[in-house]
C-alpha angles and dihedrals in degrees: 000000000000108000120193121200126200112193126185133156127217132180118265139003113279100044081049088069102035088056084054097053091046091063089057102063090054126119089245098038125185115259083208127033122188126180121187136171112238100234100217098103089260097124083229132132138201123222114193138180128198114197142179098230146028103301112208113259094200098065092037091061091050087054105056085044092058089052107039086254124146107248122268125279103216114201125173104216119224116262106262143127100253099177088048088048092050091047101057088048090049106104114175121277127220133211115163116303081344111105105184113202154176116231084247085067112046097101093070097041109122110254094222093063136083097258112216110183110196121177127221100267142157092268134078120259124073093140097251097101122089090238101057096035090058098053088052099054081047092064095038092060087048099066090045096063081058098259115153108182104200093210123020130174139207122212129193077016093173096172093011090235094140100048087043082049094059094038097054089044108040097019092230140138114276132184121200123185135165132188075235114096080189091053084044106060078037097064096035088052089053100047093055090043084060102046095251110117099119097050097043128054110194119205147175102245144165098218102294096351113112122083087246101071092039090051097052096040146150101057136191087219145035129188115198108169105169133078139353092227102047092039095060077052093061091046087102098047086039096059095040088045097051113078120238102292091012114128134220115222102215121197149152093078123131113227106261088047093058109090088043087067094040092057098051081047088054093053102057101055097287121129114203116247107172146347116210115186122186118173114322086342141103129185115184130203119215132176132201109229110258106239114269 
């Protein structure tokens, strides 16, 4: 299939999405939005559209007029099967006792790990990147100093991994949610393709905002794998949502940003636990103090 893409970038974070949600209510409307925040310290994001056919440049062009966006950038994609491409780059990938695969893996996988098998979608988290795999091998040290949260949640879940992670490991109950109704359908197919539905919720959520989350609070654990500046936003909702000597797994940060999260984190109750960096990446543990 032919797949159009129209990329702009705009500054800050809300006229990010309501330019987003502007291009959905178009004639020609993506079948796919991302918006993503450029991490160069630029305060710019980018808004992008994938279609399968031609979008009209004319309206989009109005429209980032209308909203003090760069014009589009409009790109026909070459014709190729991208998730079956991933999917044969896609090697298994190991944290701890965590082993993250594709289906056309799974007869290699060893046996003595928890096996996590994630399919090439349109949603983050495969395990390949720094900032999954970290929080992986967090939880995984967790559990080896003998820590057994009872309820753990995993925001901004795209995949689920993380929560699936923590389900096959530990046997609790997890909730993962995403403001992503794709990431969504993606976790909640995933959790049912791995036998862990009644262990995992899925759900659509704005940081700590849905019922489900509020209903199924306070947790031992909390999983936020996304981004360094709206994480420091959730730094509030994280401390009052963990129980007293639960930890947050921070991640998404790339490593000189780092101790600017960690210090907003600090500041609102948090003591720090551990820093793991791999490549370009930090995840951070932190841990809320148990009351005295």
């Amino acid at each position: 299939m032919t797949t159009w893409t129209a990329l702009t970038t705009i500054p800050g974070e809300k006229p990010a999405y309501a330019l987003g949600e502007a291009m959905e209510e178009l004639a020609i409307a993506p079948h796919a939005l991302a918006v993503l925040e450029i991490e160069d310290g630029s305060g710019l994001w980018e808004v992008g559209g994938y279609y399968g056919e031609k979008p009209d440049e004319v309206q989009l062009d109005i429209l980032a007029a209308m909203h003090g966006a760069k014009a589009f950038a409009v790109s026909k994609l070459e014709d190729r099967d991208w998730v079956a491409q991933v999917r044969r780059e896609l090697t298994p990938v190991e944290a701890g006792r965590f082993v993250v695969h594709g289906a056309h893996d799974r007869d290699g996988v060893d046996s003595q790990k928890l096996s996590l098998e994630i399919e090439a979608a349109m949603a983050f988290g495969t395990g390949h990147h720094g900032t999954t795999r970290g929080c992986l091998l967090a939880l995984d040290g967790l559990i080896r100093q003998g820590w057994a949260p009872r309820r753990v949640a995993d925001i901004g879940c795209g995949t689920g991994v993380l929560a699936m992670g923590a389900a096959k490991a530990l046997r609790v109950p997890c909730v993962a949610t995403d403001i992503d109704p794709v990431a969504v359908r993606t976790a909640r197919a995933n959790v049912k393709h791995n036998g862990l539905s009644p262990w995992v919720r899925t759900g659509l959520s704005v940081g700590f905002r849905s019922p489900l989350i509020r209903e199924a609070a306070p947790f031992d654990l909390v999983f936020a794998n996304i981004l360094a500046r709206p994480l420091r936003g959730l730094a509030k909702d994280m401390f009052a949502h963990i129980a007293p000597g639960g930890h947050a797994v921070l991640s998404g940060i790339l490593n000189p940003q780092a101790t600017w999260v960690e210090s907003c984190y600090l500041s609102n109750g948090f003591v720090r636990s551990e820093r793991i960096v791999l490549g370009d990446w930090t995840t951070l543990v932190l841990r809320k103090p148990p009351l005295v």
